[in-house]
Kinemage of the C-alpha trace (Angstrom):
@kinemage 1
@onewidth
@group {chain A} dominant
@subgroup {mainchain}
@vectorlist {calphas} color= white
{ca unk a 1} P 14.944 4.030 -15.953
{ca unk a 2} L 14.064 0.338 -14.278
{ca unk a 3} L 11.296 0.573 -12.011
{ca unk a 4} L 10.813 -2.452 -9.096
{ca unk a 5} L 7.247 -3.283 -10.746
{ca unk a 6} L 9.374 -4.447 -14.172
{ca unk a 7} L 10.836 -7.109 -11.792
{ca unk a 8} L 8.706 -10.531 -11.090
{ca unk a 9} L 7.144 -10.105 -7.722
{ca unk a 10} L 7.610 -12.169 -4.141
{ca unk a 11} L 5.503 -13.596 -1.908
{ca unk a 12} L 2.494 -15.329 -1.301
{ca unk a 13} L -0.648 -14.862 -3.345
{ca unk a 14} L -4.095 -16.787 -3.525
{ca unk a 15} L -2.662 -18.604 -0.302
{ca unk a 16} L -5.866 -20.928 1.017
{ca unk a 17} L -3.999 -21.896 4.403
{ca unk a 18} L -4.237 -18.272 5.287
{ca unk a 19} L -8.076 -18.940 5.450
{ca unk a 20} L -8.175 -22.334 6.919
{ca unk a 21} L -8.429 -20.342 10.367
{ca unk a 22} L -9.834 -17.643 11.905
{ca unk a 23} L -8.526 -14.249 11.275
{ca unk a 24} L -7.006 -14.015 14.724
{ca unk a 25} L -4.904 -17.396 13.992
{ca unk a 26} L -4.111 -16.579 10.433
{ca unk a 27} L -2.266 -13.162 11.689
{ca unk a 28} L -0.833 -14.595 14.744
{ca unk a 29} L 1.074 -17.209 12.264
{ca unk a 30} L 2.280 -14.592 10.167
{ca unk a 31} L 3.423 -12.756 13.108
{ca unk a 32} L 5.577 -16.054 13.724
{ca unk a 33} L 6.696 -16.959 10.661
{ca unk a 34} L 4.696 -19.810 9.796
{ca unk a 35} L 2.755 -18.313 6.799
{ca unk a 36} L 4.787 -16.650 3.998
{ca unk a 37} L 3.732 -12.464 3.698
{ca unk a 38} L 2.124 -11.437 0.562
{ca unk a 39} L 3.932 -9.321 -2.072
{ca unk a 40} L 2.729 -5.539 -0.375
{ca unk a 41} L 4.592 -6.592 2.532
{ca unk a 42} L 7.643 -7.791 0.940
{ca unk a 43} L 7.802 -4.666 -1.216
{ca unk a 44} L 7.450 -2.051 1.607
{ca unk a 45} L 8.760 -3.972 4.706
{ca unk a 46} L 4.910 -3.461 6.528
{ca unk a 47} L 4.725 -6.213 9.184
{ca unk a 48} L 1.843 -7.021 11.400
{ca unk a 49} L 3.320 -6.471 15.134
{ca unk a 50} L 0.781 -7.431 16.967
{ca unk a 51} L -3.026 -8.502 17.003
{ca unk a 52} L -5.854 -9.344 19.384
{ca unk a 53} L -9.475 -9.693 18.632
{ca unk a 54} L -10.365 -6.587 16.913
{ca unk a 55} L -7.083 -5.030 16.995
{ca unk a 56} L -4.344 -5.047 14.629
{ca unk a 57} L -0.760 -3.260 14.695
{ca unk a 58} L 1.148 -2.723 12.224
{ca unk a 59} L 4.564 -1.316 11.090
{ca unk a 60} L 6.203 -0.054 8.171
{ca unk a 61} L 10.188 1.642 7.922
{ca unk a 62} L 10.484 5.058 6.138
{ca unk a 63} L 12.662 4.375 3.378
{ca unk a 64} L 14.118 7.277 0.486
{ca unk a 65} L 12.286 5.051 -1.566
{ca unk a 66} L 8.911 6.690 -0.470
{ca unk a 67} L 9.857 10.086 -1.478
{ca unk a 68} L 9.475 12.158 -4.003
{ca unk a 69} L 12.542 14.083 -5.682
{ca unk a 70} L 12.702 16.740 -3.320
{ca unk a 71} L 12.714 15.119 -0.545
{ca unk a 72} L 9.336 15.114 0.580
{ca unk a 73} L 7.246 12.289 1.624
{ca unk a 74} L 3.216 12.783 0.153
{ca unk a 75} L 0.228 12.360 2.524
{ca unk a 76} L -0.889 9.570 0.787
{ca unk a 77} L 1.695 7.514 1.962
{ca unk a 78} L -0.529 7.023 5.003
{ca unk a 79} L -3.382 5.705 3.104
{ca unk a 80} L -0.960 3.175 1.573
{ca unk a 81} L 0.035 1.876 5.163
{ca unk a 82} L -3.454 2.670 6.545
{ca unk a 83} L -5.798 0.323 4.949
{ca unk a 84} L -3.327 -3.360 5.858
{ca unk a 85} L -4.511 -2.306 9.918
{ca unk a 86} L -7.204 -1.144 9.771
{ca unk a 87} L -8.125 -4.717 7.287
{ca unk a 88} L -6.584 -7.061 9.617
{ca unk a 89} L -8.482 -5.376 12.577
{ca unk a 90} L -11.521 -6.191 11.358
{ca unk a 91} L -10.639 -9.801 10.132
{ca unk a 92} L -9.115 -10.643 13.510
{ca unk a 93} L -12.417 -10.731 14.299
{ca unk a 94} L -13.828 -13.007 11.125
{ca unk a 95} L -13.782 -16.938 11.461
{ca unk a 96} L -12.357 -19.343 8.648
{ca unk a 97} L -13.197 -18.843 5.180
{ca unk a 98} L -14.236 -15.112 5.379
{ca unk a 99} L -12.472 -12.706 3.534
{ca unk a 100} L -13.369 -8.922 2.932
{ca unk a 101} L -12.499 -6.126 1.106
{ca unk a 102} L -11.991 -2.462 2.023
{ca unk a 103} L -15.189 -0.432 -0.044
{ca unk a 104} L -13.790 3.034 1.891
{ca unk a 105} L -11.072 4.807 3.248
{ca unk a 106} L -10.908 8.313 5.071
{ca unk a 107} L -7.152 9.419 6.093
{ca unk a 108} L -6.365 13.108 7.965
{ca unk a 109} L -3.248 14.094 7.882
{ca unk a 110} L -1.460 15.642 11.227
{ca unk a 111} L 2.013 15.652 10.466
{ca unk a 112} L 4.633 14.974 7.543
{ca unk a 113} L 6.876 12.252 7.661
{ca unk a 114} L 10.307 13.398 7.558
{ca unk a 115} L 13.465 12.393 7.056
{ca unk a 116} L 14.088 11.776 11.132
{ca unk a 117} L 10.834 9.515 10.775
{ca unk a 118} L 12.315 6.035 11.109
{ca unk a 119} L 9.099 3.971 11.167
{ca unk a 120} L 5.349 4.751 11.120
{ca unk a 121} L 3.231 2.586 13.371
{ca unk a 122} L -0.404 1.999 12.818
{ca unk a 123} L -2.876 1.076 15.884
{ca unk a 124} L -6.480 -0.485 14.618
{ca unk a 125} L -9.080 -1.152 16.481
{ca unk a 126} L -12.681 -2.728 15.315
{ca unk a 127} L -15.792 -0.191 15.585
{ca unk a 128} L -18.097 -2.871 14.144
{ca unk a 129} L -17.924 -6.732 13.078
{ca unk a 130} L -21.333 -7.822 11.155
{ca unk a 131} L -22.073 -10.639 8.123
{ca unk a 132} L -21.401 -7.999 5.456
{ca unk a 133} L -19.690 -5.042 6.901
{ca unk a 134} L -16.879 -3.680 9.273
{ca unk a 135} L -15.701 -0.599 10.435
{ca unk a 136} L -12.866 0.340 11.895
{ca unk a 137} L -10.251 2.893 13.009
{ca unk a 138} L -6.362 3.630 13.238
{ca unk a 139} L -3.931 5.969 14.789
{ca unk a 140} L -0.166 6.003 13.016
{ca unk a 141} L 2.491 7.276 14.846
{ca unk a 142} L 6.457 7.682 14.573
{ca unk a 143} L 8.480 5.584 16.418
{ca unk a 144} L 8.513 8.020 18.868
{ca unk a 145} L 5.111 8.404 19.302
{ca unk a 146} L 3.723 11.343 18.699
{ca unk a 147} L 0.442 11.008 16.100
{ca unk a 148} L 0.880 11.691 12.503
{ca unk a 149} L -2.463 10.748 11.021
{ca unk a 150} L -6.142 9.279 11.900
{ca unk a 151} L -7.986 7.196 9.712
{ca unk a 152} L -10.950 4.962 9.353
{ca unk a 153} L -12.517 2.462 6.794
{ca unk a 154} L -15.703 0.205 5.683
{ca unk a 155} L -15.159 -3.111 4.682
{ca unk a 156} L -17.275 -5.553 3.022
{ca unk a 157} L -17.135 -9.056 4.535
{ca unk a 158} L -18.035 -12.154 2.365
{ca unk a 159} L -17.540 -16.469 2.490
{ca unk a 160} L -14.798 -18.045 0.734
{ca unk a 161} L -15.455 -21.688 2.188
{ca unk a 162} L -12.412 -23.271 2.522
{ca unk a 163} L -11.521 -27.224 3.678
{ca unk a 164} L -10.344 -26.776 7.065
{ca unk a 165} L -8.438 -30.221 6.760
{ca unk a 166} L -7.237 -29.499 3.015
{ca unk a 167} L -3.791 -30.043 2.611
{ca unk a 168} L -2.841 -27.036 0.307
{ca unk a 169} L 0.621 -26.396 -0.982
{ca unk a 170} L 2.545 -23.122 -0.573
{ca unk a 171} L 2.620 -21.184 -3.097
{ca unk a 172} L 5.400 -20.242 -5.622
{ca unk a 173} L 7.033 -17.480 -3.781
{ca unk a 174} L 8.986 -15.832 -6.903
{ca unk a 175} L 12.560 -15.043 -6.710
{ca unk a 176} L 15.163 -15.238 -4.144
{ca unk a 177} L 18.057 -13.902 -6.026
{ca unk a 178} L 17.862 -10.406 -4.681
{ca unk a 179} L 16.641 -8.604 -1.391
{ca unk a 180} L 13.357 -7.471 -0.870
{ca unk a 181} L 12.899 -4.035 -2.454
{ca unk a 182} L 12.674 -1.586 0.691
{ca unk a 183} L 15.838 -2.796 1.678
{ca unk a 184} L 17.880 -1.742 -1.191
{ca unk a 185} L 20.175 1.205 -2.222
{ca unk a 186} L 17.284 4.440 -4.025
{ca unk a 187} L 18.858 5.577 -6.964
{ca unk a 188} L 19.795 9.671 -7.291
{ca unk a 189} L 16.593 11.293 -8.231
{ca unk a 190} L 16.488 13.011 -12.067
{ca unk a 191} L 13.659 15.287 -10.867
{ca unk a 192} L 15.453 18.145 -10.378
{ca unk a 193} L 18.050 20.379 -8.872
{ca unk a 194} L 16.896 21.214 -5.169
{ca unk a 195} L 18.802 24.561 -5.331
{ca unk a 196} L 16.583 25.968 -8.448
{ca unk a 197} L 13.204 24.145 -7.322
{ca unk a 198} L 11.607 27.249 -5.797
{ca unk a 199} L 12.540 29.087 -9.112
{ca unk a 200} L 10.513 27.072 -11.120
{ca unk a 201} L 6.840 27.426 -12.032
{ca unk a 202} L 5.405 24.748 -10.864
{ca unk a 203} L 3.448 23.117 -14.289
{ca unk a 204} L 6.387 23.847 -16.099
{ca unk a 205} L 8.396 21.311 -13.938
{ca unk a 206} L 5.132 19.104 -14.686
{ca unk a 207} L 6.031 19.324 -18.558
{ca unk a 208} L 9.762 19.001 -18.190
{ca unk a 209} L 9.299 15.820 -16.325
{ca unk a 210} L 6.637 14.219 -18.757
{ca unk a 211} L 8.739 15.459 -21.692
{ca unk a 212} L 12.390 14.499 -20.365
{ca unk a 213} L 11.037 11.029 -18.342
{ca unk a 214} L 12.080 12.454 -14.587
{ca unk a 215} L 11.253 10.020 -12.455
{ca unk a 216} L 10.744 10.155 -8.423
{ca unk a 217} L 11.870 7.381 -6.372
{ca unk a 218} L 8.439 6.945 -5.096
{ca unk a 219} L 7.589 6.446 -9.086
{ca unk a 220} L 10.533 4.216 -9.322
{ca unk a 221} L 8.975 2.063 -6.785
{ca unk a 222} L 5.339 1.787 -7.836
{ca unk a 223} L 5.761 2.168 -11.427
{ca unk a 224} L 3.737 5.704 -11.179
{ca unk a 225} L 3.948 7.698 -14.802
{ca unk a 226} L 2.796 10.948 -15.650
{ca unk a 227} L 1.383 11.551 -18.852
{ca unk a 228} L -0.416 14.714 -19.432
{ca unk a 229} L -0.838 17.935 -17.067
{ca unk a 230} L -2.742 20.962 -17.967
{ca unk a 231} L -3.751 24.003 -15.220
{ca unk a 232} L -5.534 22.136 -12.490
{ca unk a 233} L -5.465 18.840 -14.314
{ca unk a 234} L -3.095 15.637 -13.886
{ca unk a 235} L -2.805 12.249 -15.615
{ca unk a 236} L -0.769 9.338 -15.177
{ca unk a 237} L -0.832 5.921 -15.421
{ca unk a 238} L -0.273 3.074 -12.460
{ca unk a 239} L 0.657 -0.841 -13.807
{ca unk a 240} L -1.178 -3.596 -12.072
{ca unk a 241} L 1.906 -5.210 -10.658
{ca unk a 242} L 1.239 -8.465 -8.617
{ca unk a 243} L 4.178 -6.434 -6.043
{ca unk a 244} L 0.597 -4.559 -5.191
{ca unk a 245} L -0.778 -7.690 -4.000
{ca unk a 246} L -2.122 -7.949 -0.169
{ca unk a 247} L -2.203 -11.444 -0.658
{ca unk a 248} L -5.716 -11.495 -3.199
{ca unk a 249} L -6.139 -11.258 -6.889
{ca unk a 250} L -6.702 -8.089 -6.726
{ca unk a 251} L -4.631 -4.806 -5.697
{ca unk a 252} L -4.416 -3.257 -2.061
{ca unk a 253} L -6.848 -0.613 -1.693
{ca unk a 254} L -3.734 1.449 0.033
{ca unk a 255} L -1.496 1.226 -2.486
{ca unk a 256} L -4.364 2.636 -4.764
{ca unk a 257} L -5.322 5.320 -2.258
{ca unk a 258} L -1.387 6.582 -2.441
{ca unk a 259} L -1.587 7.291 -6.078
{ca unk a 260} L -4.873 8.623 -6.055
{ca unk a 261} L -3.436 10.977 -3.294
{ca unk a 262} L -0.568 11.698 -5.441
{ca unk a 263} L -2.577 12.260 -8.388
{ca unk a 264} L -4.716 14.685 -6.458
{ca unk a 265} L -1.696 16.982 -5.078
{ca unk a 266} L -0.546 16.990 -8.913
{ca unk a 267} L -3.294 18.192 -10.299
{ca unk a 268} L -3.123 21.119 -7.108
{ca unk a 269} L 0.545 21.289 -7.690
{ca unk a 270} L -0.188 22.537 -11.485
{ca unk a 271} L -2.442 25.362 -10.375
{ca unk a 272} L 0.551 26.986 -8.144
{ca unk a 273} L 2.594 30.002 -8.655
{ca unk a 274} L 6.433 30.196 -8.603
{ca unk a 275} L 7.975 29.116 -5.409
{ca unk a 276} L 4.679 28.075 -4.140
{ca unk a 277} L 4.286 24.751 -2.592
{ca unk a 278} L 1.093 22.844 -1.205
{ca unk a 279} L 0.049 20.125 1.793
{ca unk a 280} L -2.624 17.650 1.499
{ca unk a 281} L -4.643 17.763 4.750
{ca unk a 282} L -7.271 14.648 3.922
{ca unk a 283} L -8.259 12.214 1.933
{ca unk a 284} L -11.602 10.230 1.456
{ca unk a 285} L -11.837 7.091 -1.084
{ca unk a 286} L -14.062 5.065 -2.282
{ca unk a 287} L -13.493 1.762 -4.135
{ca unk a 288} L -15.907 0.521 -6.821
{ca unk a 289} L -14.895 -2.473 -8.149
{ca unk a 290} L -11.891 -4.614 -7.996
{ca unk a 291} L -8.616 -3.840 -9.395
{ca unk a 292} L -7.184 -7.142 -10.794
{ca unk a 293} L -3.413 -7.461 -10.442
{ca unk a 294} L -1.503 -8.506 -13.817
{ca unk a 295} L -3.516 -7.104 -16.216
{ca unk a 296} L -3.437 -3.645 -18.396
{ca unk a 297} L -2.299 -0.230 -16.397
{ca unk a 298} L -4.614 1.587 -14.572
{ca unk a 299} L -5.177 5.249 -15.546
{ca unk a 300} L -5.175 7.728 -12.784
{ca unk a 301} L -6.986 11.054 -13.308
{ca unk a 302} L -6.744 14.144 -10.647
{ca unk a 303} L -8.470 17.537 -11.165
{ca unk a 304} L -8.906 20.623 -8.893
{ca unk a 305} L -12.345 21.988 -8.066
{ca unk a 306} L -11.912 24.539 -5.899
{ca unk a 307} L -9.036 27.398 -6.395
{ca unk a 308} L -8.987 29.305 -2.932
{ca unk a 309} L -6.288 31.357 -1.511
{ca unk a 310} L -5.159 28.856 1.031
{ca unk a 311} L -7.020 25.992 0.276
{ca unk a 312} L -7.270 23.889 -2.629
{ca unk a 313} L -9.767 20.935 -3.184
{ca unk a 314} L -9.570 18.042 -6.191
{ca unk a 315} L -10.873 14.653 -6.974
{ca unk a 316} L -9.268 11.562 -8.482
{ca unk a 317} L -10.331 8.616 -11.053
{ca unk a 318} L -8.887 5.528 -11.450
{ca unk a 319} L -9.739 3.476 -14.117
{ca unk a 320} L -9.358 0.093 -15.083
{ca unk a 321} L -7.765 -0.343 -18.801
{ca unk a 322} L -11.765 -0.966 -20.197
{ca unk a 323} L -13.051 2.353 -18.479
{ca unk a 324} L -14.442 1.401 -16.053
{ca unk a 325} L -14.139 2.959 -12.768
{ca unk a 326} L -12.428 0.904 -9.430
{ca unk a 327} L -11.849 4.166 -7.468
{ca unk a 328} L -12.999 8.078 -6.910
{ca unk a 329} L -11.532 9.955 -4.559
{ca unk a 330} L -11.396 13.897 -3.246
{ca unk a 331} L -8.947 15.842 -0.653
{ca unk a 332} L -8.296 18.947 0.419
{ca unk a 333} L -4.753 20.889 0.554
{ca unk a 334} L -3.234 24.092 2.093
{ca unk a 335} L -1.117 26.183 -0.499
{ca unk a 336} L 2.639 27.113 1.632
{ca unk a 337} L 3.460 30.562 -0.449
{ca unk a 338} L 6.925 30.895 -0.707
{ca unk a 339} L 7.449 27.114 0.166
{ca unk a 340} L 9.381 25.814 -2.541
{ca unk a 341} L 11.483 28.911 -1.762
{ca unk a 342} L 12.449 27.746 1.771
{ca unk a 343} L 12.669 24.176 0.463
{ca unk a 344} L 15.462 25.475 -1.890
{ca unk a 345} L 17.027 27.497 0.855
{ca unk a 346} L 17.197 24.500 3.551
{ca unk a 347} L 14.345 24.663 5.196
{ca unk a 348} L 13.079 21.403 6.464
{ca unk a 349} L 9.412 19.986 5.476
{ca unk a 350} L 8.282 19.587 8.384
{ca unk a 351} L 9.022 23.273 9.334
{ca unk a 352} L 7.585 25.153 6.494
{ca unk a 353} L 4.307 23.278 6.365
{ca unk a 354} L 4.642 24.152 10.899
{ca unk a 355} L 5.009 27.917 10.031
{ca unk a 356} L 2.022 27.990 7.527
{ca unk a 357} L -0.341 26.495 9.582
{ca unk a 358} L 0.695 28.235 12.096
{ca unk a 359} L -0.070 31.587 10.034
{ca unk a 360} L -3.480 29.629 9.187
{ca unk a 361} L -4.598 29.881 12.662
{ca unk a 362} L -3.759 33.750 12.887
């Protein structure tokens, strides 16, 4: 099965102009064209929309390549989309040859995106701007509005002195042969058959998919790949593509943060009964060291901690390929009885996980 991280990546990486000027310049050029997007952006279609000092929007379209083989579109997806605005908020606010990187990221989730979801839209504003560290927050709606998720972040600021007057070249851009890859066709999904997916028990559609290679378009994408699942415990592996770039060395926190998320809701996803399915309602990360694009896989880890009627609660590891840790994160999720059922049946995302909050509350 080809996944989009095989491919050689596009856009602009360890590009000095894009530090030659305050924060607030460098984003207004990339708003207009004049500085080439780094390879996150080219791989999900997330634009910067408009900034101001201390405020950032961004947006992003809701592609089938997002989802996972039912269908469904994981929480973590906003933690992927979060962290570029809520960033860029805080560097509109930086002068020239600063540069900073996200050390935490906190994400609740409100609603699912959905299939009618067109395009999530995040709004950042700056709490605080100091030497070392920034905080900020961000609201991401639909296109229609109406709030889906709330997030915030600490990032650490630092120098990169840069010649203001230095006449840098741009840099090699990759390819140009084929379209960027959230514009293309999703291949059909191998996961499995919609119609028997609330028959299944849940760990042994785990096992079938490690043991058969079933893949997810969302894995498809990222280059996500399970490798071991036991009761309450997940494991995969993540490559460190240069597509994960945000324009560093080093991979975007968000994209991390999505298969941390992911690996999370696995690990809950194993602990499930028959025709059981689960919502993640947060997420809180924290990022240890950097995670240097181009070199050995990451290894993801997920396991659950707390096994309550309604609500599950696990952690996630992500290691670099010497051991060493570059991420920990925990979240919380609501277990939908019967929700794989109404999945199978027709039901629409969106309205199962409605009706079981809904019975939450009661």
């Amino acid at each position: 099965m080809p996944y989009i991280t095989d491919e050689p990546a596009r856009g602009a990486i360890a590009d000095l102009r894009a530090l030659q000027q305050s924060g607030l310049q460098t984003f207004k050029r990339y708003i207009h064209g004049e500085l080439p997007v780094p390879p996150i952006w080219r791989l999900t279609g997330m634009r910067p929309t408009e900034v101001g000092l201390g405020k950032a929007n961004f947006s992003m379209p809701i592609t089938p390549w997002l989802a996972d083989g039912t269908g469904i579109y994981w929480g973590g997806l906003f933690a992927l989309f979060a962290d570029s605005p809520l960033a860029s908020a805080i560097w509109t606010t930086l002068p020239a040859g600063k540069v900073l990187a996200t050390s935490e990221l906190n994400i609740s989730f409100l609603r699912p995106i959905t299939k009618q979801t067109e395009t999530i839209i995040g709004h950042a504003n700056t709490v605080h701007s100091g030497s070392q560290v920034g905080l900020s927050t961000v609201l991401i709606t639909d296109q229609q509005g109406r709030s889906l998720a709330f997030g915030s972040s600490r990032c650490l600021i630092a120098d990169f002195p840069v010649d203001p007057d230095a006449s840098f070249p741009e840099p090699d851009l990759g390819p140009t042969d084929t379209v960027d890859p959230y514009l293309r066709d999703v291949p059909a999904s191998d996961f499995c058959n919609l119609q028997e997916f609330g028959k299944w028990t849940p760990i042994d559609l785990q096992r079938a998919t490690i043991q058969e290679n079933r893949t997810h378009p969302i894995w498809q994408f990222t280059g996500y790949k399970p490798t071991r699942v036991e009761s309450g415990f997940f494991q995969a592996t993540l490559p460190s593509s240069p597509w994960f770039s945000n324009g560093s060395l080093s991979i975007n926190g968000g994209l991390l943060a999505w298969a941390a998320e992911f690996t999370m809701g696995a690990s809950v996803y194993s602990t499930l009964a028959p025709g059981d399915l689960m919502a993640s309602l947060d997420m809180h990360i924290r990022f240890t060291r950097p995670a240097s694009i181009g070199t050995d896989p990451l290894t993801l880890t997920g396991r659950v901690h707390h096994l309550g009627r309604q609500l599950r609660v696990a952690s996630s590891d992500i290691e670099n390929a010497e051991g060493k840790r570059v991420a920990m994160a925990t979240g919380s999720a609501l277990v939908i009885p019967g929700g794989a059922r109404m999945l199978s049946e027709g039901m629409k995302p969106e309205d199962i996980i409605a009706s079981a909050t809904a019975m939450q509350r009661k």
